[in-house]
N, C-alpha and C positions, 0 to 999 in steps of 0.2 A: 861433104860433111866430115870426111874425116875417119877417125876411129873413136871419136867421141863418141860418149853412150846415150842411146836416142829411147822415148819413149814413146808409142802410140798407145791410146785407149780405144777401143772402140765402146759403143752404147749399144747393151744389152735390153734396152729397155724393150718392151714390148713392140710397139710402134717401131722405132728404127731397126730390130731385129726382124718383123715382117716384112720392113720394105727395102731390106737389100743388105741389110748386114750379117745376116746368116750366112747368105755366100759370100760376104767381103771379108767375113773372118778365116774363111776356106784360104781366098785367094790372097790375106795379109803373111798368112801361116806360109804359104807355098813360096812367095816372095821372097820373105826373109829368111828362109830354108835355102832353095837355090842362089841365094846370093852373099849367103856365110855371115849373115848379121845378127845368126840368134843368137851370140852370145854378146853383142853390142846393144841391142834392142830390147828395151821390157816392153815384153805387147801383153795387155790385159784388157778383162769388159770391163765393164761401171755399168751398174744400175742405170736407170734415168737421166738424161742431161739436165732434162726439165723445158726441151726446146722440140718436141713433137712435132712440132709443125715445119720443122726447117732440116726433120730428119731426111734419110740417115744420117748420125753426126759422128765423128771421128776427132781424135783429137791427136795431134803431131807435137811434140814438146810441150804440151799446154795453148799452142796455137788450136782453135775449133775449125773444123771444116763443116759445112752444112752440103747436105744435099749429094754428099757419099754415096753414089749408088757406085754396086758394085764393077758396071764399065766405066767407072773415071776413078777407081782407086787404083790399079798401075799407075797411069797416068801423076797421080797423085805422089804415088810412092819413088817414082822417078824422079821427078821435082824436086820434091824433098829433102833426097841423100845425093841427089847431084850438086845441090846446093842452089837453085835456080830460086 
């Protein structure tokens, strides 16, 4: 990826906040800490996706990820800034 400036959102919404993004925020934060991208990276929630059912949703540059729990967001976050 570069040192281009990346953005992830995560959803705050109710539903995907119960089901795994409370601690995927824990472990997005600790990521991008340990790997010196907070100043490359805007990570923010957003409200509601409006896709509850295909929660936890995560979003990578406007790309959506469904089904984010928080043991495949490394995995996720790897991929991503590897450029994979």
């Amino acid at each position: 990826m570069g040192q281009e400036h990346s953005e992830i959102v995560i959803c705050m919404g109710s539903s995907c906040f119960s089901r795994g993004n409370k601690q995927a925020l824990g472990i997005i934060k600790k990521y991008l800490k340990e790997r010196g991208l907070e100043d490359i990276v805007l990570f923010r929630g957003s409200h509601c996706f409006g896709e509850c059912e295909k929660g936890p949703v995560l979003l990578l540059n406007y790309q959506k990820h469904t089904q984010v729990t928080p043991d495949k967001v490394t995995d996720l976050l790897d991929a991503y800034f590897s450029g994979s």
